[in-house]
py3Dmol code that shows the C-alpha trace and the ligand (Angstrom):
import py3Dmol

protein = """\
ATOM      1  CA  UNK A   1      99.315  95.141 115.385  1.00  0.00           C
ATOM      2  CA  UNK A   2     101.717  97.963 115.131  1.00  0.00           C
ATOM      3  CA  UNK A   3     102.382  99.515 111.418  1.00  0.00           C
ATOM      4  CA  UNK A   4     105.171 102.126 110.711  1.00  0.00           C
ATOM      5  CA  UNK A   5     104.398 104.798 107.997  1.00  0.00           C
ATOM      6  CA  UNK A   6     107.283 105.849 106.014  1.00  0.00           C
ATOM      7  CA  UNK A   7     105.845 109.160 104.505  1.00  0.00           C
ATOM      8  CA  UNK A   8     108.494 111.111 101.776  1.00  0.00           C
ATOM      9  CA  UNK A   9     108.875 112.202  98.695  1.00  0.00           C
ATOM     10  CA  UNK A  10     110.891 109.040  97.565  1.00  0.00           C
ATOM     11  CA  UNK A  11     112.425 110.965  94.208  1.00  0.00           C
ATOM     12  CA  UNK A  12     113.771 108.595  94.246  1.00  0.00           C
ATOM     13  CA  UNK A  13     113.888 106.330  96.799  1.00  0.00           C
ATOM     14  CA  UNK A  14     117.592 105.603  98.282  1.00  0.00           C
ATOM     15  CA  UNK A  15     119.079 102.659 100.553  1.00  0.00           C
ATOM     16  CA  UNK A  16     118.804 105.697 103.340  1.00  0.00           C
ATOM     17  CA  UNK A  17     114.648 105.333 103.332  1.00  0.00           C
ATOM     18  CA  UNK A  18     115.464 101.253 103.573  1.00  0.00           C
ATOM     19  CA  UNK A  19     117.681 101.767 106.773  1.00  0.00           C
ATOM     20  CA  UNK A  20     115.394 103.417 108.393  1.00  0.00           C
ATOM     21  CA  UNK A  21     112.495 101.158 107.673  1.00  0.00           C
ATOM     22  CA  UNK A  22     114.399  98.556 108.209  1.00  0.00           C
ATOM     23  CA  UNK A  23     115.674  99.802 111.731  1.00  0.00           C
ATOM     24  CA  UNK A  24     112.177 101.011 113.114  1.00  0.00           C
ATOM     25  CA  UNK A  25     110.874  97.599 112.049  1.00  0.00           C
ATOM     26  CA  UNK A  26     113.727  96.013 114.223  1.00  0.00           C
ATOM     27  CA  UNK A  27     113.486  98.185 117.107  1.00  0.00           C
ATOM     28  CA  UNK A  28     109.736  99.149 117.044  1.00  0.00           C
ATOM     29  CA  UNK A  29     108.221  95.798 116.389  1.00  0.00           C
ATOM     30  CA  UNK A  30     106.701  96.459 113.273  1.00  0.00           C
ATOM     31  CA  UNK A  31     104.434  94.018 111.656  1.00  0.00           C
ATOM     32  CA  UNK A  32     104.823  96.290 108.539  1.00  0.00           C
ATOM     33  CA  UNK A  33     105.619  99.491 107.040  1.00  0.00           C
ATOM     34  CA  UNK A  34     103.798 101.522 104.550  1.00  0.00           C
ATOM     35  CA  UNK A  35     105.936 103.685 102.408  1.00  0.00           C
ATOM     36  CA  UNK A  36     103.354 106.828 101.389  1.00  0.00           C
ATOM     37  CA  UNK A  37     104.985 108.698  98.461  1.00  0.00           C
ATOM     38  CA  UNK A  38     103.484 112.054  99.133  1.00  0.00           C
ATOM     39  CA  UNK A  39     101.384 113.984  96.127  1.00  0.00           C
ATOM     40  CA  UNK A  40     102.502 118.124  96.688  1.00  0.00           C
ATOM     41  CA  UNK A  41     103.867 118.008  99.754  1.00  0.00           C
ATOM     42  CA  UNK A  42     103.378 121.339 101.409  1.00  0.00           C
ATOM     43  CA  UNK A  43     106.689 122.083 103.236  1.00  0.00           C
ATOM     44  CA  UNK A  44     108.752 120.731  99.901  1.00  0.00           C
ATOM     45  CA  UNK A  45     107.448 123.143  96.986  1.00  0.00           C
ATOM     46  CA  UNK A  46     109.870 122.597  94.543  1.00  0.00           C
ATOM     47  CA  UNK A  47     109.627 119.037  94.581  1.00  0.00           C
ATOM     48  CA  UNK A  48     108.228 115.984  93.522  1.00  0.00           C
ATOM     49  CA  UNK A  49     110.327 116.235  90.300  1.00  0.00           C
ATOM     50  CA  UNK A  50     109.398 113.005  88.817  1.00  0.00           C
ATOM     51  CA  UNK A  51     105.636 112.296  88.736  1.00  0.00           C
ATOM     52  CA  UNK A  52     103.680 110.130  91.389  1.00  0.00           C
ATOM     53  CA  UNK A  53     103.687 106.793  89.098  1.00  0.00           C
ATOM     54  CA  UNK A  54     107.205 106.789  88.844  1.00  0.00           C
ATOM     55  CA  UNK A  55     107.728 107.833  92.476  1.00  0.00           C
ATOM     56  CA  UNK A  56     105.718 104.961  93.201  1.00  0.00           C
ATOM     57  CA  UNK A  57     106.743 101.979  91.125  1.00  0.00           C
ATOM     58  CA  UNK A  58     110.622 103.218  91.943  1.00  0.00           C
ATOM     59  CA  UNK A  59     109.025 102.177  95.148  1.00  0.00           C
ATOM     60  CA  UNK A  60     107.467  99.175  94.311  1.00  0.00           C
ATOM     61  CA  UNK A  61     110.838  97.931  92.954  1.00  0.00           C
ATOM     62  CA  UNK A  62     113.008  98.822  95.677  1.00  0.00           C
ATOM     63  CA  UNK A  63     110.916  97.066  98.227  1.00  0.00           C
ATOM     64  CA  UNK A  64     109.978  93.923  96.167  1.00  0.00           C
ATOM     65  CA  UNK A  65     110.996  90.447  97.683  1.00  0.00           C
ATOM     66  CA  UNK A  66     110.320  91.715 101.347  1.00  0.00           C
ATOM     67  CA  UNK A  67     106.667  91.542 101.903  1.00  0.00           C
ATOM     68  CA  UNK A  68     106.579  93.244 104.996  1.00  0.00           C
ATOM     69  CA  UNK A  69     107.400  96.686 103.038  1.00  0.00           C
ATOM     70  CA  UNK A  70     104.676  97.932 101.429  1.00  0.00           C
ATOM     71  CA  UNK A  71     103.675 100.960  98.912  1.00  0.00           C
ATOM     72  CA  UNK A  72     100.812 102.560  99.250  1.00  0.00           C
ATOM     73  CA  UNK A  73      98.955 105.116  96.801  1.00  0.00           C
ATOM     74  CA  UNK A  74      96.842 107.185  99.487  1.00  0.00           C
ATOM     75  CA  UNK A  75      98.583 110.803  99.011  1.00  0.00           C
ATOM     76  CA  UNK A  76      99.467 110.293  95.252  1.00  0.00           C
ATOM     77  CA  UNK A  77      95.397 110.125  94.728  1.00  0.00           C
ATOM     78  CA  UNK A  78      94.412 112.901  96.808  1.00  0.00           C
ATOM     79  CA  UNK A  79      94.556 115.971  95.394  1.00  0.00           C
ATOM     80  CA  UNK A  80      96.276 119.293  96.615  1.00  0.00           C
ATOM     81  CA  UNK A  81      98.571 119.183  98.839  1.00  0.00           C
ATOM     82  CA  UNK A  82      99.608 116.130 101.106  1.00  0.00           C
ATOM     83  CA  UNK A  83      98.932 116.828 104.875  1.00  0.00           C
ATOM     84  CA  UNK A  84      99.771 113.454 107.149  1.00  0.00           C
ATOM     85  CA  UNK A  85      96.869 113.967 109.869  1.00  0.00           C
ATOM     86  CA  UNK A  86      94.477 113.082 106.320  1.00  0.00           C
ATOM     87  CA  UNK A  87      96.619 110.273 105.412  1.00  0.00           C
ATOM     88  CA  UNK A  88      96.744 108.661 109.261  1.00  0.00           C
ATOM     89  CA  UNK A  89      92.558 109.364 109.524  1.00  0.00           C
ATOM     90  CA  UNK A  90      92.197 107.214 106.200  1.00  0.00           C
ATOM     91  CA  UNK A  91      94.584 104.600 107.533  1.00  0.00           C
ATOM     92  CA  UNK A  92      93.233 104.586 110.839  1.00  0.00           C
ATOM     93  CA  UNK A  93      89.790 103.895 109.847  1.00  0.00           C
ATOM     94  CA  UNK A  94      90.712 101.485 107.128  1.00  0.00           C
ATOM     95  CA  UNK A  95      92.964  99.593 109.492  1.00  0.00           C
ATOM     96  CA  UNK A  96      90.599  99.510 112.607  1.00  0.00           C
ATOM     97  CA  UNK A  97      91.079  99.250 116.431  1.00  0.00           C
ATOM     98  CA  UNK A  98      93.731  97.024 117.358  1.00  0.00           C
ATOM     99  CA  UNK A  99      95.980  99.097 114.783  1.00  0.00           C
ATOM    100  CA  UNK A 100      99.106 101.061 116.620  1.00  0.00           C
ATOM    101  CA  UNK A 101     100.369 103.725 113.847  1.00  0.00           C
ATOM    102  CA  UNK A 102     103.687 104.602 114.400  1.00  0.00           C
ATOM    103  CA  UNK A 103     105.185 107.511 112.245  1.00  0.00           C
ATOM    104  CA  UNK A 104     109.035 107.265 111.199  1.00  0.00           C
ATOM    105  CA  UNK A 105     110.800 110.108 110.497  1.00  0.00           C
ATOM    106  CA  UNK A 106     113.993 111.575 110.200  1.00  0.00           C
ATOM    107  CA  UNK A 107     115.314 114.639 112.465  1.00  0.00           C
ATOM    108  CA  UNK A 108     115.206 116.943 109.564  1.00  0.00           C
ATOM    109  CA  UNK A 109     111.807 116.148 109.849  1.00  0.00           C
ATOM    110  CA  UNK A 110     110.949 116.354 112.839  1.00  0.00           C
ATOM    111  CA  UNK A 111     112.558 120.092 113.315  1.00  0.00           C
ATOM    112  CA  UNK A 112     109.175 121.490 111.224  1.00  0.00           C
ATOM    113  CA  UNK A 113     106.944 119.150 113.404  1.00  0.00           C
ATOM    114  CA  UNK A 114     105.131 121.777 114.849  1.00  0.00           C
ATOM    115  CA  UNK A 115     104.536 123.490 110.835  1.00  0.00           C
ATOM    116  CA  UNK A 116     102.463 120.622 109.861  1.00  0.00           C
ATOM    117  CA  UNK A 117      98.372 120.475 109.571  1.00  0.00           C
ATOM    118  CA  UNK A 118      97.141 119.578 113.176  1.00  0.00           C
ATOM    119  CA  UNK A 119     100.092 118.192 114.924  1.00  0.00           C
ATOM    120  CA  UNK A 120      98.094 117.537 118.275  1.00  0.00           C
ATOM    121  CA  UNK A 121      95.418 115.736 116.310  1.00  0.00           C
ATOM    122  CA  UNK A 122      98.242 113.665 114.822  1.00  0.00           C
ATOM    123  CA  UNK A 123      99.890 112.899 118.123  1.00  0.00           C
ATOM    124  CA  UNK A 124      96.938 110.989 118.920  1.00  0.00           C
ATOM    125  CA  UNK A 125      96.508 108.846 115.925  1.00  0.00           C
ATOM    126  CA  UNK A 126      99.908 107.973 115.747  1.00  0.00           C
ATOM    127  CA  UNK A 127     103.431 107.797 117.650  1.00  0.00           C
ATOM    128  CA  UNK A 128     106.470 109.451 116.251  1.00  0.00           C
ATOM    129  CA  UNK A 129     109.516 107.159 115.741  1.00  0.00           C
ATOM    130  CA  UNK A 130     112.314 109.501 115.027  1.00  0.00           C
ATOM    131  CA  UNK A 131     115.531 108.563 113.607  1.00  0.00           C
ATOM    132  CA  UNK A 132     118.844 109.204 115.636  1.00  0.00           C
ATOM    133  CA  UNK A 133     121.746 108.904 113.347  1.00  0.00           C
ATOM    134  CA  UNK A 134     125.185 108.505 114.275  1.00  0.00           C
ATOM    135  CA  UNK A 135     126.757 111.794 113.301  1.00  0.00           C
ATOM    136  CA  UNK A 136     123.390 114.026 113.546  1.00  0.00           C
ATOM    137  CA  UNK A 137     124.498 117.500 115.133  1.00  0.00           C
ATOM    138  CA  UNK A 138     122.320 117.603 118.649  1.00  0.00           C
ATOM    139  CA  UNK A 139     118.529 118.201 118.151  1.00  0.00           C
ATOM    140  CA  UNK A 140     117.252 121.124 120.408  1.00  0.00           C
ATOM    141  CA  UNK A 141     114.801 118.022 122.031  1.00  0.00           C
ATOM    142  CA  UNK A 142     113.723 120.869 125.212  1.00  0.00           C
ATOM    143  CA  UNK A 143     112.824 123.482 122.523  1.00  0.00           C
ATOM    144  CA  UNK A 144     110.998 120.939 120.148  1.00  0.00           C
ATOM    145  CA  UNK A 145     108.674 119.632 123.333  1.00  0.00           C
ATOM    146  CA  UNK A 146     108.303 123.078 124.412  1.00  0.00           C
ATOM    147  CA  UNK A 147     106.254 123.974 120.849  1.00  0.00           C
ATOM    148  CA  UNK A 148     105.151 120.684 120.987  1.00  0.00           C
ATOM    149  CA  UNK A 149     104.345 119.788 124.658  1.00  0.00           C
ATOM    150  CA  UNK A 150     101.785 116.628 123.640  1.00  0.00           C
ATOM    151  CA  UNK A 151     104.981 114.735 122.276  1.00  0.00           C
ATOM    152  CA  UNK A 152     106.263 114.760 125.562  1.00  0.00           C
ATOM    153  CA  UNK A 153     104.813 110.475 125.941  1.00  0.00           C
ATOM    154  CA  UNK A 154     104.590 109.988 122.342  1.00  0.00           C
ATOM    155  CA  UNK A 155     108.030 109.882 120.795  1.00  0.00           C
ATOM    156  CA  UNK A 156     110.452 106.966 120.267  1.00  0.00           C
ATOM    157  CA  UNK A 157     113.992 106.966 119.551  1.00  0.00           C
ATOM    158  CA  UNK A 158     115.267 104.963 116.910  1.00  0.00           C
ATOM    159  CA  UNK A 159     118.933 104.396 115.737  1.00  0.00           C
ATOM    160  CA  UNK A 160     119.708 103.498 111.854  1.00  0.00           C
ATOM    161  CA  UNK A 161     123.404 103.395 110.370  1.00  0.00           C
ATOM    162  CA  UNK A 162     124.548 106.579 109.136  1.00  0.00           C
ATOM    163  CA  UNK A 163     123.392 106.338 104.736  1.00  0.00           C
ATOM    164  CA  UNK A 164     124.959 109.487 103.997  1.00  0.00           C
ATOM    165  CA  UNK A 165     122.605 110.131 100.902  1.00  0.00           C
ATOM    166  CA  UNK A 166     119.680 112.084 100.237  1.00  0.00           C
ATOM    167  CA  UNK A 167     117.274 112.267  96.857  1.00  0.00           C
ATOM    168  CA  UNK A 168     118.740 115.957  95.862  1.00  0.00           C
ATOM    169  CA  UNK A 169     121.881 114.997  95.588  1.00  0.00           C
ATOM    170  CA  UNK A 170     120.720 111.620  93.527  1.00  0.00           C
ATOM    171  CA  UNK A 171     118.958 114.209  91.385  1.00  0.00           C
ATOM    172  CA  UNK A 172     122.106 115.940  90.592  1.00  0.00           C
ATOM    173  CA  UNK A 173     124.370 113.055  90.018  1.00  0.00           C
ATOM    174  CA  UNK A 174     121.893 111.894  87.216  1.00  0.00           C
ATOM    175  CA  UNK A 175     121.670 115.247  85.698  1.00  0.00           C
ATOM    176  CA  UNK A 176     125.487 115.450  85.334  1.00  0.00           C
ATOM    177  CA  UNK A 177     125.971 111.634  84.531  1.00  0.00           C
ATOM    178  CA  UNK A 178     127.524 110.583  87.728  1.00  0.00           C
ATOM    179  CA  UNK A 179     126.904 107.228  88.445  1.00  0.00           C
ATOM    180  CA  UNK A 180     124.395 106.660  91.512  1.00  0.00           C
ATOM    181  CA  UNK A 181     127.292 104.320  93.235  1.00  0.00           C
ATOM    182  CA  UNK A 182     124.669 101.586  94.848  1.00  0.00           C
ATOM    183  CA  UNK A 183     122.978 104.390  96.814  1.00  0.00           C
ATOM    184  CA  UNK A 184     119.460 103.216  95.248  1.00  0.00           C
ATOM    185  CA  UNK A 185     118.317  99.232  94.855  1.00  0.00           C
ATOM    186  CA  UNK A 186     119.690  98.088  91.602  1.00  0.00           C
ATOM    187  CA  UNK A 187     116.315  97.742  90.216  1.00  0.00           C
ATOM    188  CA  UNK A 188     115.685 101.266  91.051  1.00  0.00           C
ATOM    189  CA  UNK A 189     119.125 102.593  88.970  1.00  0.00           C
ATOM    190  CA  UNK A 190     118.263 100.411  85.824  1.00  0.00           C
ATOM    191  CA  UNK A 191     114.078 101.892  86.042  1.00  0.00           C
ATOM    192  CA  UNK A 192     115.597 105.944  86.708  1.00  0.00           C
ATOM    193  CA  UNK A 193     118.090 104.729  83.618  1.00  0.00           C
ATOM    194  CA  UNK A 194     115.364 103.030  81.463  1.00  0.00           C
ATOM    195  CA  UNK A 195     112.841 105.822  82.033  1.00  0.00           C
ATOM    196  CA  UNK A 196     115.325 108.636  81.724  1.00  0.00           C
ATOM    197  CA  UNK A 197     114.405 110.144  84.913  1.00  0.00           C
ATOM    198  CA  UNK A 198     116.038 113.634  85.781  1.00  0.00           C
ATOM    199  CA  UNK A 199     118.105 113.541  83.014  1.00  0.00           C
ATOM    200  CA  UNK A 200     117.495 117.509  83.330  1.00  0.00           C
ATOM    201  CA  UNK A 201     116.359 117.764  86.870  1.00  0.00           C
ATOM    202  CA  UNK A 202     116.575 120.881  88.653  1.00  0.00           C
ATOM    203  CA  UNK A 203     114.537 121.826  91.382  1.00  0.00           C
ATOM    204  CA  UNK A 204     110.975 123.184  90.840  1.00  0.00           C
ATOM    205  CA  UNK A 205     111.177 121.728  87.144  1.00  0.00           C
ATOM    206  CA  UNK A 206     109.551 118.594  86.280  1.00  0.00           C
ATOM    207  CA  UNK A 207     111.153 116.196  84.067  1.00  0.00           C
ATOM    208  CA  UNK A 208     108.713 113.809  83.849  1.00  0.00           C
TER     209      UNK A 208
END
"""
ligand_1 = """\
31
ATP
P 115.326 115.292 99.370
O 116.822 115.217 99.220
O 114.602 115.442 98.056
O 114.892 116.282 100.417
P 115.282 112.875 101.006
O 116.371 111.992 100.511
O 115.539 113.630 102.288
O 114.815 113.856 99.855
P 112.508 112.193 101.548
O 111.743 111.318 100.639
O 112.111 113.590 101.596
O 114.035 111.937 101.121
O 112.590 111.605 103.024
C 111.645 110.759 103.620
C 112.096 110.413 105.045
O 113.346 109.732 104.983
C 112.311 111.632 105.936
O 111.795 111.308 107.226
C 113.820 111.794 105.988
O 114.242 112.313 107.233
C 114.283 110.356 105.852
N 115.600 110.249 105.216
C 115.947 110.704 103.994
N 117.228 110.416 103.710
C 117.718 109.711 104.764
C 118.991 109.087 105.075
N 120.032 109.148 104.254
N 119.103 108.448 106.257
C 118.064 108.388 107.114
N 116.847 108.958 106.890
C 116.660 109.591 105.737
"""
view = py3Dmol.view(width=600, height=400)
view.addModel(protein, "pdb")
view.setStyle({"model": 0}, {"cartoon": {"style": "trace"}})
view.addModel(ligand_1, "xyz")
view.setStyle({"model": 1}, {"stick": {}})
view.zoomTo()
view.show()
């Protein structure tokens, strides 16, 4: 059975982290994908902004109705900060043999591979499915497999619709009272509204 982890800080989640699921499900014949909000991640330290339970029922919302999405809570309850080889040793003993793990992540991403904990050990619990989008400017792929020689057999291309939107600039719109323009599920605009998330958001302050 082959699951696709959809690791991020989802604050808050946008109809960009949906394309993507939805494309590496298409294209990588997903049975399921797990989004992982992360707790601290270590490469992000000004962020999460909102705490972990809101990150993760903004999730909860935005992926309800399609049971093939999933949320799951692993990062938000470790403590310190979130490294993905922990997370894919959990899953992968949880999950068992017969479980592919297949890692989807944007180029952005991808660029600070080689920065993460242990990125050999995670090249063998998991394959990298890395989002192409139209409109990317060209990834330096012979430098990346140079620092990174193990990815060489391990990577898969996927390509998603171009979502121009990312979470900081959700972050903003809210704190200046732009509207969020159907860039986030509807049930994810009326929880941000009802909760009065990032009303003052800026980064490395927490408004919730
Ligand atoms: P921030 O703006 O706070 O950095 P973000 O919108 O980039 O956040 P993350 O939660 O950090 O969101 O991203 C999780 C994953 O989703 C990453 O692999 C990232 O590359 C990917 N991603 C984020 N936004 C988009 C988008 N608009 N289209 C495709 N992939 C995206």
């Amino acid at each position: 059975m082959n699951i696709g982890i959809l690791g991020g800080t989802f604050d808050p989640v946008h109809l960009g982290h949906l394309s993507i699921a939805n494309a590496a499900m298409d294209q990588a014949t997903l049975e399921r994908v797990l989004f992982i909000p992360a707790g601290q991640p270590r490469l992000k330290q000004a962020e999460p902004v909102a705490s972990a339970d809101h990150r993760i029922e903004m999730v909860r919302r935005a992926i309800e109705g399609n049971p093939r999405f999933q949320v799951c809570d692993a990062e938000v309850r470790r403590p310190g900060p979130t490294y993905s080889v922990d997370t894919l040793v959990e899953l992968s003993a949880k999950l068992g043999p017969g479980t592919d793990l297949f890692f989807i992540l944007g180029m952005d991403v991808l660029d600070q591979f080689d920065q993460w904990k242990d990125p050999e050990r995670v090249l063998t619990l998991c394959r990298l499915l890395v989002l192409d989008r139209p409109g990317e400017r060209g990834f330096d792929w012979p430098g990346f497999y140079n620092r990174v020689p193990k990815a060489k057999d391990r990577v898969q291309i996927v390509t998603a619709p171009l979502v121009d939107v990312s979470a900081t600039e959700l972050r903003r719109r809210v704190a200046v009272g732009e509207p969020l323009d159907g860039q986030v599920p509807d049930a994810v605009a009326e929880y941000i509204q009802e909760q009065g998330l990032y009303l003052t958001a800026r980064e490395g302050r927490r408004a919730s």
